[in-house]
N, C-alpha and C positions, 0 to 999 in steps of 0.2 A: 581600444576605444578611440575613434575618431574628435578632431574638433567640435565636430556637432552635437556630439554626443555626449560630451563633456559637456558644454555649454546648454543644452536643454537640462540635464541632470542637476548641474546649480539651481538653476530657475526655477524647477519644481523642486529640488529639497527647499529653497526659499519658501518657496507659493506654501508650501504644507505646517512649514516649522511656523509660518506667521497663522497660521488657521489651530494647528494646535493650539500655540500659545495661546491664542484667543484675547489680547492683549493688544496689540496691532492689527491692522487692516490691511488687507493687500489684494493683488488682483494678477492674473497670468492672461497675456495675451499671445497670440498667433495672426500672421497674416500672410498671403500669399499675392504678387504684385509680378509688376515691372519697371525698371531705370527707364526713365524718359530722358532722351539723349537731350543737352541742351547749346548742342554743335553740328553743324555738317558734316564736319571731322570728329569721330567718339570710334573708341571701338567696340567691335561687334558684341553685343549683346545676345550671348549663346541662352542664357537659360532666364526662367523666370526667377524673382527672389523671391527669400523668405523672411521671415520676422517675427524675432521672440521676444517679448519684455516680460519682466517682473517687476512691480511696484510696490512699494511701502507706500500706505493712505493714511492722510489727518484729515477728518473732517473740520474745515473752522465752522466755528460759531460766533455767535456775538458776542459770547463771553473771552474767548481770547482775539480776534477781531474787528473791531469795530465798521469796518467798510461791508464787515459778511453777508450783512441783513440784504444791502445794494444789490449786488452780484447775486442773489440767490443762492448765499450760503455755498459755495464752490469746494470742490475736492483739491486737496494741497498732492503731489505724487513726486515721489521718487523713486525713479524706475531705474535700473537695467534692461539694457538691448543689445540686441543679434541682429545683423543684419547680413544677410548672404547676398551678393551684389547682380548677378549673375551672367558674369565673367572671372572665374576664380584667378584663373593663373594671372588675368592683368588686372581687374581693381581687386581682388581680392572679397577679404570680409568687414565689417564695421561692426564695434564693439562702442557702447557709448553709454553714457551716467544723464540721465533728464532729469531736472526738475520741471517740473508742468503744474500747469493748474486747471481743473475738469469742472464748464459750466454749465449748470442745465439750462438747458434754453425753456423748452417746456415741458411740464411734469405731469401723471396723471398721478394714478393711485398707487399702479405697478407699473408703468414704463414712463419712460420721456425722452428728450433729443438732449445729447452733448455733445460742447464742443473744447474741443482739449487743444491749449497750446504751450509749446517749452520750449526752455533752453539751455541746451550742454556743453558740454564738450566728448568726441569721439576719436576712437583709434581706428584707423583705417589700415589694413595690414600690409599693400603691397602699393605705395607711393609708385612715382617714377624716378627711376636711377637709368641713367645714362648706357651701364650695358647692363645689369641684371634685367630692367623693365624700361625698354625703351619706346613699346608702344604704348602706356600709360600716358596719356597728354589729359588728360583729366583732374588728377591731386598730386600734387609734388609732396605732403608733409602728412607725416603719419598722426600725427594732430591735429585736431579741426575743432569747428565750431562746428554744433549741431544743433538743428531747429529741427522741429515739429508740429504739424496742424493736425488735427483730427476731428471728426462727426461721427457721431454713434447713437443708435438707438437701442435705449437699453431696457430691460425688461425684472422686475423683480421678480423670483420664484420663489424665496423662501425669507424667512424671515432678514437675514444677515445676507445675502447671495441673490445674487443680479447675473446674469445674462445679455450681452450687448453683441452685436452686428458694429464694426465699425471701416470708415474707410480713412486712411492717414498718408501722411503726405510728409518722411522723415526728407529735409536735405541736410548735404555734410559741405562745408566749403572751411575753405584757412582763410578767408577775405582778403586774398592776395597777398599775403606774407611770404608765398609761399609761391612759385610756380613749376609746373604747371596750374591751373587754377577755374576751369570748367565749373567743376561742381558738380554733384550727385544728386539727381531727385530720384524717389523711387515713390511708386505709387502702389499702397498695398491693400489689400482687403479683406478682411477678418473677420476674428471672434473672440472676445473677454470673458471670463468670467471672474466674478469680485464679492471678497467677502469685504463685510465694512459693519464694524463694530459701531453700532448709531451710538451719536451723544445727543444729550439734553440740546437743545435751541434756547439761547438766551438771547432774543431780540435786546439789538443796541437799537435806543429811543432818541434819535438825536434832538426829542423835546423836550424830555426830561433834562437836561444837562445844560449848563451856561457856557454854550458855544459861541465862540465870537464871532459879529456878525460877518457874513460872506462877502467879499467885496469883488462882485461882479463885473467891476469897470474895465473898460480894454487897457490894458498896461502894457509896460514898454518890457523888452530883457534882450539879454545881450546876453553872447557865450564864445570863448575863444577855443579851440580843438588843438592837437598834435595827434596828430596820426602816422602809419607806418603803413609801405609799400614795396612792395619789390619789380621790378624788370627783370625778365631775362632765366634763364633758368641758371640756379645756385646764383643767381646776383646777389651785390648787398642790399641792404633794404635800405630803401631813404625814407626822409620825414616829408610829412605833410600837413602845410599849416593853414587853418582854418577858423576865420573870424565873419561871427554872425550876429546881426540885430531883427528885430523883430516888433510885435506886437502881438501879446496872449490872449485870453477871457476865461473864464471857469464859467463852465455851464452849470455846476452843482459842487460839489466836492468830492466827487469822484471822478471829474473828467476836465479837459482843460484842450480848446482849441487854440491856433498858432498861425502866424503866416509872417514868413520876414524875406531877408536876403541875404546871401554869405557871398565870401570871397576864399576861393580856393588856390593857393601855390605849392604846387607840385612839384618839389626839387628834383626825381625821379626825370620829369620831361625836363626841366631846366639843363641839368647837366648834360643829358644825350641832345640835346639841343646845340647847347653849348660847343661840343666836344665834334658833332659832325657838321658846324657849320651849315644848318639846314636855312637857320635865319637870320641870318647875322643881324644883331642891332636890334630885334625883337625877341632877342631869348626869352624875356621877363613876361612880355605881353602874351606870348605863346603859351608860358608854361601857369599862366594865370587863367582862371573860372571864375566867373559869377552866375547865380542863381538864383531863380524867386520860388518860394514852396508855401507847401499849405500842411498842416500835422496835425496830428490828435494824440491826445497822451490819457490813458487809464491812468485813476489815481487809488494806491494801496496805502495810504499812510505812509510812510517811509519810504515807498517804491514806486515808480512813473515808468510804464510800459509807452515807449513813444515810438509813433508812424508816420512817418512824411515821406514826403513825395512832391517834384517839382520838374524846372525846365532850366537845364541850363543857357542863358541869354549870350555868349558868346561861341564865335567856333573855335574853340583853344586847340593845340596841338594834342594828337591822339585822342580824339574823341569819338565814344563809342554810340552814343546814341544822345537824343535831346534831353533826355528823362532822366534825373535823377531821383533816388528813391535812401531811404535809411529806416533802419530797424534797430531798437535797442533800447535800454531804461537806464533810469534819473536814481539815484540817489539823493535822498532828501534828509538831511540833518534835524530838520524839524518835519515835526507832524503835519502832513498838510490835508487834515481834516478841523485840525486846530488853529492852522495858520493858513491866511493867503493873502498877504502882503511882505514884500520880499523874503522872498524863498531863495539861495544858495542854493549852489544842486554839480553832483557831480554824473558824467553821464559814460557810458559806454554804448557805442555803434559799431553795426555793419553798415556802411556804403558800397551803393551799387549803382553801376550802371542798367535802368531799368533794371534787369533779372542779376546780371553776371557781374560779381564781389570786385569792389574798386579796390578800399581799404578799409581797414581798422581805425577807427577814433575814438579818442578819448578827451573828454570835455569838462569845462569847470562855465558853470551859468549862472546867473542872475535873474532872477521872476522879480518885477516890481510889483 
């Protein structure tokens, strides 16, 4: 029995033993796509991919909660995935763990539109090595981060069991921890089917309840980063330090826009700066960024889904494009359904240049 064949065999004794039980919810999907190269240089993409997940489903409700009611009551998922790349002998296959969360946009009786997004981590099986895999210029590390988008329409038939069309959009990257460092998009298109043991709906009333009031005013926060990057293939990694101010607002309690300016120094350029004598006398000024950005952050109670996106204001040394972009979520100590005057928050990001992974940060903030 082949890899593939093993790996579909798990997924449906999964799919079946959760449908037995009848005690959990789950769902089996299939999709069939293709890599969208995201370089001039990629290698050849011989076949199409494919793509298997199994999920474990919770439905929230209001009763465990309280943002559910907002969002239209969303599916919580954690999946397993297969990914066939298709190019085996040089990227390999992608094996990855999703947490995702499934929203209906709009619902009829028996169908409606969702939209699913997550975030993992994956095993990528055929990295680049120097002589086993040396036309690999795409993932240098067998671990990755793994994102996923998805849209589906889906169709109820039977009481517990739904039926969905959907199309998804898994990428895999190390956010340059790691180089080589491209990235993998693949583009798939399918079919789910999903049992989901309904619960009760307990609307959370946020009128019923002595919620303090929302204080809407634009507020100032500040947040300082150490992040981590690599040059070079097998290099070390260096640090990357990053200090940002700003000004927020809370549109509601579920959502929170932003716009400030940071300062980026990148030890990474500094040193090679440094070491070949490219500027003498501007090492510091070279391997420094500044930038102005605009963000929006979903708010879960104890967790802040944040997107921004901006322009870097200087022309620093190595610079890949004007556009900076970040993806990642807040950590929130207190409830920020409860609170929203100074908020503490620890954060994790992907930085990027426009598309292609800068680095990895990690953040400690301030919301006033």
């Amino acid at each position: 029995m082949n890899l593939l064949k093993k790996v579909i065999f798990v997924i449906c004794f999964l799919f079946f033993s959760w449908g037995a039980f009848g005690q959990l919810s789950g769902a089996f999907s299939y999709g069939y796509g293709r890599i969208i190269p995201t370089h001039r240089v990629y290698p050849e993409i011989e076949n199409n991919s494919n793509y298997f997940s199994a999920a474990v489903i919770w439905q929230s409700t209001g009763r465990n909660f309280r943002w559910a009611k907002h969002y239209n009551y969303p599916l919580l998922m954690l999946s397993l995935n297969y990914n066939r790349l298709g190019n085996p002998d040089v990227l390999g296959n992608a094996f990855g763990v999703l947490p995702s969360m499934s929203f209906y946009l709009k619902k009829g009786k028996n169908a409606g539109w969702r939209f699913d997004i997550g975030s993992g981590v994956a095993f990528l099986s055929k990295p680049y090595h120097a002589v086993k895999n040396p036309e690999n210029n795409v993932y240098g590390s067998k671990f990755n981060f793994f994102f996923e988008l998805g849209v589906a329409y889906e169709i109820a038939f039977k009481k517990h069991f739904a039926l969905a069309i959907f199309l998804k959009l898994p990428h895999y990257s190390a956010s340059n921890l790691h180089q080589p460092n491209l990235g993998i998009n693949t583009f798939n298109f399918g079919t789910s089917i999903r049992y989901l043991k309904h619960q009760e709906i307990s609307s959370f009333n946020e009128n019923k309840l002595e919620l303090p009031v929302l204080n809407k005013k634009i507020k100032p926060f500040f947040r300082l980063s150490f992040g981590l990057t690599r040059n070079g293939l097998n290099g070390p990694k260096y640090p990357v330090y990053v200090a940002g101010f700003g000004f927020s607002k809370l549109l509601n309690r579920y959502s929170r826009i932003n716009s400030g300016f940071e300062y980026i120094f990148n030890t990474a350029k500094y040193n090679f700066i440094r070491h070949t004598y490219a500027f003498t006398g501007k090492e510091f000024e070279k391997a420094s960024r500044y930038s102005w950005y605009l963000g929006y952050e979903w708010l879960f109670g104890h967790v802040g889904f944040l997107a921004e996106a901006g322009l870097y204001l200087n022309n620093h040394y190595g610079r890949q494009s004007i556009f900076t972009t970040k993806l990642g979520f807040n950590l929130y100590p207190w409830n920020t359904i409860l609170h929203s005057n100074f908020l503490p928050y620890f954060g994790a990001y992907v930085r990027a240049y426009a598309g292609e992974a800068d680095f990895f940060e990690m953040s400690l903030g301030f919301n006033f």
